[in-house]
C-alpha positions in Angstrom: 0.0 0.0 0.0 1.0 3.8 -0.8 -0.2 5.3 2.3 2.3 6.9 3.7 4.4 7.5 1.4 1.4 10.0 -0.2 0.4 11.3 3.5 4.0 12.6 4.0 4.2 14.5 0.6 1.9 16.6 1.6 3.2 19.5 -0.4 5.6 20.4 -2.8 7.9 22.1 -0.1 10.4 19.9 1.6 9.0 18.3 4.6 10.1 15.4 6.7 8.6 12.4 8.5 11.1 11.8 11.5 11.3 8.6 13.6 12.2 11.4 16.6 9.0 9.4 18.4 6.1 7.8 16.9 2.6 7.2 17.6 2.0 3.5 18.2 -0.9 2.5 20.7 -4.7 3.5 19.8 -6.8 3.3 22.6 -10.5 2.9 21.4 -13.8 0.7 22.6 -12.1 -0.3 25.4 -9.5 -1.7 23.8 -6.0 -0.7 23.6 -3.6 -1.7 20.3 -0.8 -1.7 18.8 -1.7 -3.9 16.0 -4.5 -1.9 14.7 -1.3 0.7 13.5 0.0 1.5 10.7 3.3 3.7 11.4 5.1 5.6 8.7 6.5 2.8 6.1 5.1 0.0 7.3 3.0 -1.4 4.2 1.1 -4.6 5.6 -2.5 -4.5 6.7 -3.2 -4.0 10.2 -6.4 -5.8 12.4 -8.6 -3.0 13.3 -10.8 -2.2 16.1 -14.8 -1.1 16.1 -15.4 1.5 17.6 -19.0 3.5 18.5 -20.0 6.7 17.5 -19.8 9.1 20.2 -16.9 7.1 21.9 -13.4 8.3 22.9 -10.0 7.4 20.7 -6.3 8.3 22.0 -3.4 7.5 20.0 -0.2 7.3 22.4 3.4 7.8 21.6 6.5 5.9 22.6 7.8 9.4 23.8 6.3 13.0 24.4 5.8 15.7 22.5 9.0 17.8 22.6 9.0 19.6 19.2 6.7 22.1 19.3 3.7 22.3 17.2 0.0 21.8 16.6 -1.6 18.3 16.1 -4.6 17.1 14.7 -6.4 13.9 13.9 -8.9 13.0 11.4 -10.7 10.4 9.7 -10.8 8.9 6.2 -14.2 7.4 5.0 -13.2 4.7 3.5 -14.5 4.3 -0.3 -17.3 1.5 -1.1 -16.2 -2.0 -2.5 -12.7 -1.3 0.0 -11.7 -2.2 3.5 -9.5 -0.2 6.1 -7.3 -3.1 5.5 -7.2 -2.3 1.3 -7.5 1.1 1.1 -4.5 3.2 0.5 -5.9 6.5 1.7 -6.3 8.1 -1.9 -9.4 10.9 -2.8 -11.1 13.2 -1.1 -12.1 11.2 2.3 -10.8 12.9 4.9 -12.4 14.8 7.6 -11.0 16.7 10.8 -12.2 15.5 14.2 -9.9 17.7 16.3 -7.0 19.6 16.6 -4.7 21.1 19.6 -3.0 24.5 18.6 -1.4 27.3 20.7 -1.9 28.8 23.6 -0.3 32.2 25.2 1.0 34.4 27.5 3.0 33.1 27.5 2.8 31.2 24.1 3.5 27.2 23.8 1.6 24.6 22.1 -1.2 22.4 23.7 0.1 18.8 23.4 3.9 20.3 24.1 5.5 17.4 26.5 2.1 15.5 26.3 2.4 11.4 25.3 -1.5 11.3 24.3 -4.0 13.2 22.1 -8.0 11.8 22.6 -10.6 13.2 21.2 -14.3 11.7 20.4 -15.8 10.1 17.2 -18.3 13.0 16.8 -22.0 11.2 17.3 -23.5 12.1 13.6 -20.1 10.1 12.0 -21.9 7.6 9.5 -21.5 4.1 10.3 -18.6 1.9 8.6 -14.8 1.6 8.1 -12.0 4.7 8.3 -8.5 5.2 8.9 -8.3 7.2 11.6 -5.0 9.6 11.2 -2.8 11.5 13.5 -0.9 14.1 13.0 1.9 16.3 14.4 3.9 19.1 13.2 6.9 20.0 14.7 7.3 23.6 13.5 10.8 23.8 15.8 13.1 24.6 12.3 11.5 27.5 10.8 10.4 26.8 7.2 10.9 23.2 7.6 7.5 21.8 9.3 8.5 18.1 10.2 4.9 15.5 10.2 5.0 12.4 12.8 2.1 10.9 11.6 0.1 7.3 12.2 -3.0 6.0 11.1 -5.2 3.2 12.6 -7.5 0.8 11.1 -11.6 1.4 13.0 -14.8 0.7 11.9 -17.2 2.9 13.3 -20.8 1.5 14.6 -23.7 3.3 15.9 -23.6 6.2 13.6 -25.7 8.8 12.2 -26.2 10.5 8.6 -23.6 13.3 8.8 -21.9 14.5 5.8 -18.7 16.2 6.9 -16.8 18.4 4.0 -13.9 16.3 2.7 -11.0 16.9 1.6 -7.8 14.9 0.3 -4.0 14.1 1.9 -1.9 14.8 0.2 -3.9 18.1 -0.6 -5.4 19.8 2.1 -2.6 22.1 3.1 -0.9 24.4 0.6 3.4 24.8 1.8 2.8 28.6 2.5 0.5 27.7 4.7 1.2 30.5 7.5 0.6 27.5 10.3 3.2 26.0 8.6 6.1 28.9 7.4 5.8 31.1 11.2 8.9 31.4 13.3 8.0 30.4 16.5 11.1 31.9 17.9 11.3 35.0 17.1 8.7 37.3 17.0 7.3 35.2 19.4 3.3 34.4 17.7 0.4 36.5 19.2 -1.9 34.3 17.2 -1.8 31.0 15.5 -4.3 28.9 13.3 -4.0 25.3 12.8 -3.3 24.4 8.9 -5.9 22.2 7.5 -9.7 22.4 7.4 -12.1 23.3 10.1 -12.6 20.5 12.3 -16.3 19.0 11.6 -18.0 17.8 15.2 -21.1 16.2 13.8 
């Protein structure tokens, strides 16, 4: 499968996807796994895990959070006649569930030094399978926004008949992206918006 290798071109600008830490637990249904993960360049299926609208997910690293930057995760619907297992995450699919920006005064990040990120499966998400995707961009070299990114295998129960916007990965950023060019240095930022759509909450 092509997954990753299209999520971490994400635009034409050069950009990295570092092994600094990596997302590799999912923690859904009341279940925790590492086998429903697929981490950057690994290419087998994974087993997934079902998971019911209006329910909790957390992806967990095997470190913290000590490149500042803004994280977000979303879902992937995937397309009929395909399974989370199949699919390679191509088309516009993708929806935003949540993201974690700045805060200030004095100014950090939200997730800076933190090992989880949960959100919920917002309650109107329609029933069936998705990736679900992380994502984290370490903005610490200026210019040079660095993605740790995972996605996990779920199939979603207990929906509703929502229709979030969708958009696709690679795609849904453009590299001058101001989320993605600021110095976080120097001027220190008085405001800051997550790159990437709205986040859609059902």
């Amino acid at each position: 499968m092509k997954l990753f290798a299209s999520l971490a071109v994400i635009a034409a600008a050069a950009q990295a996807v570092s092994a600094h830490y990596i997302w590799t637990t999912l923690v859904a249904g009341g279940s925790t796994s590492t086998a429903a993960i697929r981490q950057p360049r690994q290419q087998q299926p994974r087993r997934g895990i079902t998971v019911s609208a209006g329910s909790s997910v957390s992806f967990r690293l095997d470190n913290t959070l000590y490149h500042p930057g803004p994280a977000a995760i979303y879902l992937g619907q995937v397309p009929g006649g395909q399974t989370a297992a199949s699919w390679n995450g191509a088309g516009a699919n993708w929806f935003k569930i949540a993201e974690w920006g700045a805060q200030f005064n004095p100014f950090k990040f939200a997730l800076d030094g933190q090992s989880t990120a949960t959100t919920t499966i917002p309650q109107n998400t329609p029933s069936g399978e998705y990736l679900l995707r992380i994502e984290h961009i370490g903005l610490h070299v200026a210019g040079a926004p660095q993605y740790y990114i995972s996605c996990a295998q779920i199939r979603v129960t207990n929906g509703g008949s929502g229709n979030p916007p969708k958009v696709s990965i690679p795609g849904y950023v453009s590299a001058s992206d101001p989320g993605l060019t600021v110095n976080i240095h120097w001027p220190i930022p008085t405001s800051y918006r997550v790159p990437g759509p709205a986040v859609w909450r059902g």
